[in-house]
N, CA, C and O of each residue as an XYZ file, in Angstrom:
688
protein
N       0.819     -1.181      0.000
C       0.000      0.000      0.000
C       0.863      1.245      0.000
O       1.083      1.539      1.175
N       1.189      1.724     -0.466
C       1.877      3.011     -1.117
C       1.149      4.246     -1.417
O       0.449      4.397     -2.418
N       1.359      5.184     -0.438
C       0.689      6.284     -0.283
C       0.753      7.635     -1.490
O       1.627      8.497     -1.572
N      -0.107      7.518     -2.091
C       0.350      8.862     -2.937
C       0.149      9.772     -3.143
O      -1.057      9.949     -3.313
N       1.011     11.008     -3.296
C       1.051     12.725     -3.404
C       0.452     13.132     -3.792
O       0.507     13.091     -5.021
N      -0.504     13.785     -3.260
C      -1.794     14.450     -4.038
C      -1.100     15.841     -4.097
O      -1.150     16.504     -5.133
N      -0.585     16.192     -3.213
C       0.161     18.003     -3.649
C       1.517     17.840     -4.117
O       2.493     17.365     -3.537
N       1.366     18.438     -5.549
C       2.758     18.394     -6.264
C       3.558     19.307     -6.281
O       4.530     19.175     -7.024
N       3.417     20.586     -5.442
C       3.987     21.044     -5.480
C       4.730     21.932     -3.589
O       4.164     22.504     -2.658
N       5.742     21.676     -3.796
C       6.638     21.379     -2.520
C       6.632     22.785     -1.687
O       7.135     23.848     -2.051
N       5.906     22.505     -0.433
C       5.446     24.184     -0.033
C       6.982     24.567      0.727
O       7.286     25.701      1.098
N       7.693     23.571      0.833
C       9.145     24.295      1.233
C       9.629     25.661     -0.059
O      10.545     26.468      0.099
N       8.674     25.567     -1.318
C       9.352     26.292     -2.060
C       8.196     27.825     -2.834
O       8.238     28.633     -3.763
N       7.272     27.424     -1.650
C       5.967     28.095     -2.045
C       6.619     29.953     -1.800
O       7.161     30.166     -0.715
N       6.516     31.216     -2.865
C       6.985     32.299     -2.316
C       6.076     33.173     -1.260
O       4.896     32.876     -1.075
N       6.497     33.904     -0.808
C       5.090     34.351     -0.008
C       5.459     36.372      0.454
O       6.332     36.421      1.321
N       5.256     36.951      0.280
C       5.484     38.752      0.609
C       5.781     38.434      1.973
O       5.061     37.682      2.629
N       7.102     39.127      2.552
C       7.574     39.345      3.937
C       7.366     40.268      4.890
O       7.261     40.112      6.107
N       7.285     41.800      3.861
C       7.531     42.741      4.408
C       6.979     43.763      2.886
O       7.081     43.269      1.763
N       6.355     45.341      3.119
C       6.553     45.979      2.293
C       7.253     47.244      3.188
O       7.121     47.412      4.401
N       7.976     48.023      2.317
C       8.553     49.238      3.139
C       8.184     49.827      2.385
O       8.169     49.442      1.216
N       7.614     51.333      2.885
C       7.415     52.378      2.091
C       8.695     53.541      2.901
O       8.778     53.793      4.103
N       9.317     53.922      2.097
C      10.307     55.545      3.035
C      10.786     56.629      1.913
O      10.601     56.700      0.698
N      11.302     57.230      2.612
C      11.574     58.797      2.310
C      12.858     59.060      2.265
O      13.725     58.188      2.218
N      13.079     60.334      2.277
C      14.497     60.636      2.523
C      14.280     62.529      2.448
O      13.427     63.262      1.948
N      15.257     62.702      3.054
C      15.205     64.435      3.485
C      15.708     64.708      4.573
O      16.296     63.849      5.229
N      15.542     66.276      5.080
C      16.156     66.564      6.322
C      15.019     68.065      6.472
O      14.239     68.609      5.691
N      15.435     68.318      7.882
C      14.198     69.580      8.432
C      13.258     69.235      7.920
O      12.868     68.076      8.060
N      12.583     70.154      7.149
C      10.856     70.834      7.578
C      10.452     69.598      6.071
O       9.305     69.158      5.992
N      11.296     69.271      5.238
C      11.161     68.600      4.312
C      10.987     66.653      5.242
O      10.113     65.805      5.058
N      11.825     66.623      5.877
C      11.716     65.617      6.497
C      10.144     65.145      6.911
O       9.418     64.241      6.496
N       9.965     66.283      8.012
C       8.368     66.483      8.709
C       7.346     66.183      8.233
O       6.331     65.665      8.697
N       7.861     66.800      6.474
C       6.372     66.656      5.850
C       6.288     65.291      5.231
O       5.152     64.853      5.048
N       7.524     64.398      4.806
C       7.301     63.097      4.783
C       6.482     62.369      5.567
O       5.465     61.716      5.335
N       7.258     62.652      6.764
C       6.824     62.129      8.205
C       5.073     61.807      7.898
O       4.467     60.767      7.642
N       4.629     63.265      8.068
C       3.142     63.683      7.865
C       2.819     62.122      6.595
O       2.357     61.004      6.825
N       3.150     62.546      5.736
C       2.664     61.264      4.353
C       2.520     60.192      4.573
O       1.555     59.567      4.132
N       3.804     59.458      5.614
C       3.995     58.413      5.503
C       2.840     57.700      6.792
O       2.614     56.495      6.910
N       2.380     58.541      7.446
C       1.444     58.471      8.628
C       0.079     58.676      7.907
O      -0.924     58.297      8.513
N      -0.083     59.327      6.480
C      -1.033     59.554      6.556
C      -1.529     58.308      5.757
O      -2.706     57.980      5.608
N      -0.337     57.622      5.231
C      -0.799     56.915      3.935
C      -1.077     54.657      4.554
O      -1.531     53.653      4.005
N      -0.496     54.971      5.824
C       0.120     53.939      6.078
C      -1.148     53.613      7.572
O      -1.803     52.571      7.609
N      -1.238     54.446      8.401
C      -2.017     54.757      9.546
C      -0.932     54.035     10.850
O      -1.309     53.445     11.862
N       0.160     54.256     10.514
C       1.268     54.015     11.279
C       2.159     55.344     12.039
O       1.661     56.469     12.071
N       3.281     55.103     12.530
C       4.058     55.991     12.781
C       5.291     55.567     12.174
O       5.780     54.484     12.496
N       5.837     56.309     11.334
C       7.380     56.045     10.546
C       8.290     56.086     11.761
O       8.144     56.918     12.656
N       9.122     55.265     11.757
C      10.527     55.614     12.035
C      11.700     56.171     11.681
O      12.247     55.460     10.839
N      12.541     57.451     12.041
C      13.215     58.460     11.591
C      14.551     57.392     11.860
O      14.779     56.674     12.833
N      15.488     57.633     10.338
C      16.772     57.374     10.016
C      17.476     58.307     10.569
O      17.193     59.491     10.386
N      18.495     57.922     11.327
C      19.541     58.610     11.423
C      20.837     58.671     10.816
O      20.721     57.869      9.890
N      22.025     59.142     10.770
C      23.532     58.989     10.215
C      24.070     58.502     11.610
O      23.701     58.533     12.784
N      25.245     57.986     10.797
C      26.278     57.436     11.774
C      27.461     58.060     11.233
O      28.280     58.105     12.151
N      28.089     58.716      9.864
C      28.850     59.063      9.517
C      28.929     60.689      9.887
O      27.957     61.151     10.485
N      29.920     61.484      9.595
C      30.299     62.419      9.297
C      30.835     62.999      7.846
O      31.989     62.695      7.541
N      30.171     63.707      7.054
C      30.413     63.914      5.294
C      30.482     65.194      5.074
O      29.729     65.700      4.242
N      31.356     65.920      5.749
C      31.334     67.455      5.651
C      30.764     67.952      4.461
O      29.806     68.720      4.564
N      31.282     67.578      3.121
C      30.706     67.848      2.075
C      29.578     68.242      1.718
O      29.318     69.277      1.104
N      28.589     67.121      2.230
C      27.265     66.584      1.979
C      26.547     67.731      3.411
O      25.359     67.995      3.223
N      27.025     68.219      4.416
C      26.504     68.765      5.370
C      26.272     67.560      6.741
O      25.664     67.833      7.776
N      27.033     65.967      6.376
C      25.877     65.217      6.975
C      27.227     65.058      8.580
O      28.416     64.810      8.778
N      25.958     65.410      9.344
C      26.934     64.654     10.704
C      26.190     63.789     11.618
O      24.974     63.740     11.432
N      26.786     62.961     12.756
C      26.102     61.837     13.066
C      24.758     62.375     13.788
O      24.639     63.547     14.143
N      23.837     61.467     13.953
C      22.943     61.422     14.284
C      22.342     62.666     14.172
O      21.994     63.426     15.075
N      22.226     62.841     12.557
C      21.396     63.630     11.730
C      19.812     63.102     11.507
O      19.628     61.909     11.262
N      19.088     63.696     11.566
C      18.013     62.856     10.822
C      17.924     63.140      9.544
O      17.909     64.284      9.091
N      17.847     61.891      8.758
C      17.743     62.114      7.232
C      16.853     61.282      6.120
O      17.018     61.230      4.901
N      15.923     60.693      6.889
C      14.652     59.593      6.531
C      13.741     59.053      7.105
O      14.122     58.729      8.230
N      12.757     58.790      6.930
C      11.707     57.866      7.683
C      11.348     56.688      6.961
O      11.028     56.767      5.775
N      11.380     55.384      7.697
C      10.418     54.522      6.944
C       9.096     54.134      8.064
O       8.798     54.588      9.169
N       8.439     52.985      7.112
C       7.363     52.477      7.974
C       7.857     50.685      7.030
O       8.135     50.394      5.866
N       7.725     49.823      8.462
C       7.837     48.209      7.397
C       6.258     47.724      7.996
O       5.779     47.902      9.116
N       5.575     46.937      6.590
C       4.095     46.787      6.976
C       4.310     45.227      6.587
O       4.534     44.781      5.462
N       4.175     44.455      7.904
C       4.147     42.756      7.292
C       3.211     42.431      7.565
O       3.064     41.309      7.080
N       1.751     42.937      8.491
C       0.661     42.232      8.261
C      -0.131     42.697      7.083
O      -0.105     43.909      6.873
N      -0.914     41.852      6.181
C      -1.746     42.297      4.962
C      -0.832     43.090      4.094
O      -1.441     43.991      3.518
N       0.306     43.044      3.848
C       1.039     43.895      2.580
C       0.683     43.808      1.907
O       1.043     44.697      1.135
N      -0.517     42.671      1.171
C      -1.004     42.864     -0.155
C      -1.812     43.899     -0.683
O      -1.831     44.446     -1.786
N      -2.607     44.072      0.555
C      -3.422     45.381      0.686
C      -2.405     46.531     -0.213
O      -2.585     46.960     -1.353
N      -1.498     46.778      0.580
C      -1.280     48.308      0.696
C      -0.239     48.194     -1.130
O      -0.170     49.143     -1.911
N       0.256     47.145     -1.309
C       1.337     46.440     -2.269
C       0.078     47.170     -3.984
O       0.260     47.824     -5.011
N      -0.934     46.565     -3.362
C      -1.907     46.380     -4.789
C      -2.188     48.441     -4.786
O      -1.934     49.018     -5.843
N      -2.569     49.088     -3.856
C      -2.674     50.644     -4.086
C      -1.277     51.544     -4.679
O      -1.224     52.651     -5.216
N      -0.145     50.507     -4.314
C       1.347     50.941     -4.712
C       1.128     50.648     -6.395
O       0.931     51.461     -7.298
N       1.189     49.859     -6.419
C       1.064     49.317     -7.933
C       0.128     49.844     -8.425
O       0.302     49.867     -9.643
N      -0.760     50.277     -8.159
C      -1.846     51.113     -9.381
C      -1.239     52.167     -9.363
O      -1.436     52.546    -10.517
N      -0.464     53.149     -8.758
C      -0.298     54.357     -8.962
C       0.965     54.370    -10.001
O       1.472     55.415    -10.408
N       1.371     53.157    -10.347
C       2.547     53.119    -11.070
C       1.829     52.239    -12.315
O       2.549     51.476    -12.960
N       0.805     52.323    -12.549
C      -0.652     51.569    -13.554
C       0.041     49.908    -13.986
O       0.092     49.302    -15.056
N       0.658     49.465    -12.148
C       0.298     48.243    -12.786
C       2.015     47.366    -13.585
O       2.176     46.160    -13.773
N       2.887     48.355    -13.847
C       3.863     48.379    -14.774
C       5.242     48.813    -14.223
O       5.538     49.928    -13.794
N       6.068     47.659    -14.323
C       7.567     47.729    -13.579
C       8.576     47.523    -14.765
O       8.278     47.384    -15.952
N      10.061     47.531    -14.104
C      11.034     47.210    -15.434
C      12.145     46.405    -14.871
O      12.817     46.869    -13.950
N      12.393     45.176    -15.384
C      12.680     44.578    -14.331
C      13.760     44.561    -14.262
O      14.415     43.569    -13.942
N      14.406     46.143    -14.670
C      15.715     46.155    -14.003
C      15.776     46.535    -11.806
O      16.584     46.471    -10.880
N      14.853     46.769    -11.964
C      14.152     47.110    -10.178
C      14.456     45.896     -9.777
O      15.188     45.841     -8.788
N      14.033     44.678    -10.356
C      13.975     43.509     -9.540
C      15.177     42.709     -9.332
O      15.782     42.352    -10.343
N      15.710     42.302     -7.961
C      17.012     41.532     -7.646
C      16.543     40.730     -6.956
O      15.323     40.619     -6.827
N      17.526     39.876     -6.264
C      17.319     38.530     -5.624
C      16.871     38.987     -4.183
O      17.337     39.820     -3.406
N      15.523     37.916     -4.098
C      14.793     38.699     -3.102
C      13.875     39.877     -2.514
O      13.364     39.994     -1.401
N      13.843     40.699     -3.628
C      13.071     42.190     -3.615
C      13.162     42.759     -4.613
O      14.046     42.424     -5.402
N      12.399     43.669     -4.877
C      12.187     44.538     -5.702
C      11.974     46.094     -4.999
O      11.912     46.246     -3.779
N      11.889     47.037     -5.828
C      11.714     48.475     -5.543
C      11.147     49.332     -6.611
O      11.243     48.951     -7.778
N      10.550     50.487     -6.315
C      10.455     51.572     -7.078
C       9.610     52.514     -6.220
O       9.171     52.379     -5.078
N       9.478     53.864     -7.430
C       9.401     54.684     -7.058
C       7.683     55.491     -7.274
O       6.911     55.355     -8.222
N       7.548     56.157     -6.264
C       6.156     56.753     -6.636
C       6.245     58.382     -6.651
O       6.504     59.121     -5.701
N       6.032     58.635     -7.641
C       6.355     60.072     -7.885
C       5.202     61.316     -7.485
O       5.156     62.545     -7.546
N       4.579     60.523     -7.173
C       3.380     61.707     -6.527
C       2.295     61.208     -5.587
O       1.478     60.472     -6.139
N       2.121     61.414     -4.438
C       1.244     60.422     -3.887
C      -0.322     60.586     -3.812
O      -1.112     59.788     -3.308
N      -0.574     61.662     -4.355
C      -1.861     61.836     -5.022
C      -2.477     60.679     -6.414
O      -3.656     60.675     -6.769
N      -1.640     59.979     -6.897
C      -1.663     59.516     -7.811
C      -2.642     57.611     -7.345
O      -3.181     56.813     -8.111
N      -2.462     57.567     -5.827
C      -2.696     56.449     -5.572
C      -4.434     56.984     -4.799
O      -4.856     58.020     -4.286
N      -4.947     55.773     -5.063
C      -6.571     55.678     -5.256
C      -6.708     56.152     -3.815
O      -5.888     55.697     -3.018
N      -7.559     56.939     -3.402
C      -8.663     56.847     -1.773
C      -7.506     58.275     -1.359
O      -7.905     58.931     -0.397
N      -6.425     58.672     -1.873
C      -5.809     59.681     -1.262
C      -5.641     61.260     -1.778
O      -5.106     61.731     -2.782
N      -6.271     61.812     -0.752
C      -6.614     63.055     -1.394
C      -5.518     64.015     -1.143
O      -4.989     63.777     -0.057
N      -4.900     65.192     -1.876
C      -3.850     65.855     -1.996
C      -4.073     66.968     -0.548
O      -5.120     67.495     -0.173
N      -3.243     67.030     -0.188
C      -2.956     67.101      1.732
C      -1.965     68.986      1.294
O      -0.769     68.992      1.002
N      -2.741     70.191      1.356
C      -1.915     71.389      1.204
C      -0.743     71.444      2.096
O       0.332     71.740      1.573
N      -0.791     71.143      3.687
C       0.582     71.404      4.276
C       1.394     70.210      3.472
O       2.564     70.055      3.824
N       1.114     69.732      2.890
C       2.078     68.201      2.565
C       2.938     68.818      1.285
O       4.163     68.896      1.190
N       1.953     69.223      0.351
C       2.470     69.187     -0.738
C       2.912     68.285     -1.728
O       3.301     67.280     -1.134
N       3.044     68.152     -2.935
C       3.585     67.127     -3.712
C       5.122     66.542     -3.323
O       6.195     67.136     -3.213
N       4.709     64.909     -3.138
C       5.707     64.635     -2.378
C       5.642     62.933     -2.997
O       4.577     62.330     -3.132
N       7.092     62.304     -3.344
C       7.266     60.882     -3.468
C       7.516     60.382     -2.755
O       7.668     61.071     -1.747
N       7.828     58.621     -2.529
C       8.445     57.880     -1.980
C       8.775     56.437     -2.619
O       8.393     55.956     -3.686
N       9.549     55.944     -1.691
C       9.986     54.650     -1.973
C       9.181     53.277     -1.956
O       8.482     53.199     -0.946
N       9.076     52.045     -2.895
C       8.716     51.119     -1.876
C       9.282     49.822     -1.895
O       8.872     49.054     -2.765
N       9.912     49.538     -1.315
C      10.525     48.075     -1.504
C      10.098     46.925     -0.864
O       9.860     46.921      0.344
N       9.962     45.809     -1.671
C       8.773     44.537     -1.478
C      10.059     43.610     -0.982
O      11.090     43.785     -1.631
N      10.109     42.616      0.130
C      10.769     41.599      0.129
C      10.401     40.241      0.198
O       9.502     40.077      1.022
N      10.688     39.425     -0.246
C       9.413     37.635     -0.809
C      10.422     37.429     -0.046
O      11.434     38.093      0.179
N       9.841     35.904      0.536
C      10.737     34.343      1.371
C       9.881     33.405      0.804
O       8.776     33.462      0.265
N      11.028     32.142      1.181
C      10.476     30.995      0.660
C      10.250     30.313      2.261
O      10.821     31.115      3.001
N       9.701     29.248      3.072
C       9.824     28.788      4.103
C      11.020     28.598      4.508
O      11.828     28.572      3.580
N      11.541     28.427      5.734
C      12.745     28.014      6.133
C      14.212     29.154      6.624
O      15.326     28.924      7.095
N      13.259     30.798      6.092
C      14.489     31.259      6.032
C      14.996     31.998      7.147
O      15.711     32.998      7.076
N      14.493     31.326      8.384
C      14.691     31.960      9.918
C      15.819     31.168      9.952
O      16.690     31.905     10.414
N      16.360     29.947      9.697
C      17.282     29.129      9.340
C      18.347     30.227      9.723
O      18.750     30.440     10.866
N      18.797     30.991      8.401
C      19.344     32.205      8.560
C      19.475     33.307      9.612
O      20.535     33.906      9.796
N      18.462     33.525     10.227
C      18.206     34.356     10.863
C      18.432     34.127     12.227
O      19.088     34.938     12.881
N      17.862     32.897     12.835
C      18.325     32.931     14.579
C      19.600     33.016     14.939
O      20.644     33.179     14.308
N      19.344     32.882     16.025
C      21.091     33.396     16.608
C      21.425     32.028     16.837
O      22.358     31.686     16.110
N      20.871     30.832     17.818
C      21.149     29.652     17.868
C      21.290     28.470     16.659
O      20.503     28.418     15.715
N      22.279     27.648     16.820
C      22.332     26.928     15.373
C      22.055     27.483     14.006
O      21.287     26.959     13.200
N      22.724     28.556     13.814
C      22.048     29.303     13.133
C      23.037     28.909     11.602
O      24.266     28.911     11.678
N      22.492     28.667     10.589
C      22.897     28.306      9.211
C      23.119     28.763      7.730
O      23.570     29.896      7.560
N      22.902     28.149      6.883
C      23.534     28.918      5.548
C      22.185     29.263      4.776
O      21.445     28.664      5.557
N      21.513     29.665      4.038
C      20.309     29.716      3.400
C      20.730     29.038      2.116
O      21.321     29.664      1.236
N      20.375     27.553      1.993
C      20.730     27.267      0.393
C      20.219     28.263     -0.666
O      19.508     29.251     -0.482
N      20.724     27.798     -1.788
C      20.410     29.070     -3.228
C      18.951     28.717     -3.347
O      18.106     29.576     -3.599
N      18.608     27.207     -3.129
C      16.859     27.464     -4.229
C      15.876     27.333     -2.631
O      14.902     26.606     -2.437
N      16.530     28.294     -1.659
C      15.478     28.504     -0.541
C      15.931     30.298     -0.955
O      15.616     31.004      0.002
N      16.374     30.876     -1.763
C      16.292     32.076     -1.973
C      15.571     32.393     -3.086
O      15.692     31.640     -4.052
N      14.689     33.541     -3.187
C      14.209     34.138     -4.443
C      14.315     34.675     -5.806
O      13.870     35.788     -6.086
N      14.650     34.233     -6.302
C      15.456     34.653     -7.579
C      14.565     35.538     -8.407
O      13.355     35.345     -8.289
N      15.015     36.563     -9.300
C      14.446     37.539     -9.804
C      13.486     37.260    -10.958
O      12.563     37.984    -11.332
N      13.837     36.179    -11.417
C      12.461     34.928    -12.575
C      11.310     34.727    -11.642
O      10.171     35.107    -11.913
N      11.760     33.898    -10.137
C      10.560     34.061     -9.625
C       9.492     35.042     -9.226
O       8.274     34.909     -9.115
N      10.090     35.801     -9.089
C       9.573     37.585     -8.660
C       8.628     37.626     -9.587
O       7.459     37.393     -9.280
N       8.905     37.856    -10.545
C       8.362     38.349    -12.194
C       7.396     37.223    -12.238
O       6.251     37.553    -12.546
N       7.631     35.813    -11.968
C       6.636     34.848    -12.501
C       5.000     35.460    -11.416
O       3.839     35.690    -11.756
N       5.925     35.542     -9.694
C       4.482     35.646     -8.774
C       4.227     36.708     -8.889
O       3.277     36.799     -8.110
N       4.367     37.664     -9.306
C       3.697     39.022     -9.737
C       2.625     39.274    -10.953
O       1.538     39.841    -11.058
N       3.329     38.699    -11.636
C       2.164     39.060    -13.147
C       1.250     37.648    -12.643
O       0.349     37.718    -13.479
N       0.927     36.447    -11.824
C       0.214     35.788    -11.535
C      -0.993     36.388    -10.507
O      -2.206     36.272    -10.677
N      -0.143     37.211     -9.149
C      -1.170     37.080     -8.466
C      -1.773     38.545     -8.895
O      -2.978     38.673     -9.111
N      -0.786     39.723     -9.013
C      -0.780     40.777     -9.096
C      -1.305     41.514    -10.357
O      -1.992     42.528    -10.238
N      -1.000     41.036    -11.471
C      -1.282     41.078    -13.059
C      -0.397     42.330    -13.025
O      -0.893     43.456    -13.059
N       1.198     42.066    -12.944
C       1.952     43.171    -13.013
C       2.631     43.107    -14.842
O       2.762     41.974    -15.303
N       2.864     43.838    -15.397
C       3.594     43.927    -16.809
C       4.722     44.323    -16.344
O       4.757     45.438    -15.824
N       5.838     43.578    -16.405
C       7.357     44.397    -16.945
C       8.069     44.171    -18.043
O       8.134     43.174    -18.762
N       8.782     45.574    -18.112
C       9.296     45.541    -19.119
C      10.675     45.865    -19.559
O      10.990     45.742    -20.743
């Protein structure tokens, strides 16, 4: 009696969204008004980047503030699918690397349910998506902690395949 596989396909290798980040970048009153966006868009509170360097050049010294993000891992699909319409849907897949992808939103009026905010002003941001396959805390704990084989990582074919599947994304 020989038991047989009704699921053919191996959920050790199933991809799944980890994390989405949406952030900014700036300093002073430009900073603030990110701040403001990223609270308004997210219903979170961003967390402000700081420096660790010193770049006379650049003006930058340590513990400058010079960004905010917000990371959203419950329901990212939600917020993933309003990102993607404001960009109609359409990536290039030079954005996409092993493990994540990124781009850019150039106006945040542009995304559905959000209405243009006068102290805000026209303002972009970032958003970068990161996929896992099961297993990859492997990596991550501190105890016994191990190597992440290559096909428990995401490769940028797969990206592109679970996107235009679940997402109906076009790149090009």
């Amino acid at each position: 009696m020989k038991k047989e596989n009704t699921n053919t396909e191996n959920p050790m290798e199933k991809i799944r969204i980890e994390k989405v980040i949406l952030s900014v970048g700036g300093t002073g009153d430009n900073l603030e008004k990110d701040f403001k966006l990223l609270k308004i868009l997210t219903g979170r509170t961003p967390a402000k980047m700081k420096t660790r360097k010193r770049i006379p050049s650049l003006g930058v010294r340590p513990k400058l503030e010079v960004g905010a993000l917000v990371t959203i891992r419950k329901n990212p699909e939600e917020i993933l699918k309003k990102m993607l319409t404001a960009e109609n849907n359409t990536l290039r897949k030079s954005q996409v690397s092993e493990n994540t992808f990124s781009f850019g939103v150039k106006e945040y009026i542009e995304i559905p349910g959000v209405e243009y905010q006068r102290d805000i002003g026209i303002r972009g941001f970032d958003v970068t998506v990161t996929f896992k396959k099961a297993g990859r805390r492997v990596k991550l704990k501190r105890v016994k902690r191990g190597k992440l084989p290559q096909k428990q990582r995401v490769s940028g074919e797969e990206i592109i395949k679970f996107m235009e599947d679940n997402f109906q994304t076009r790149f090009e």
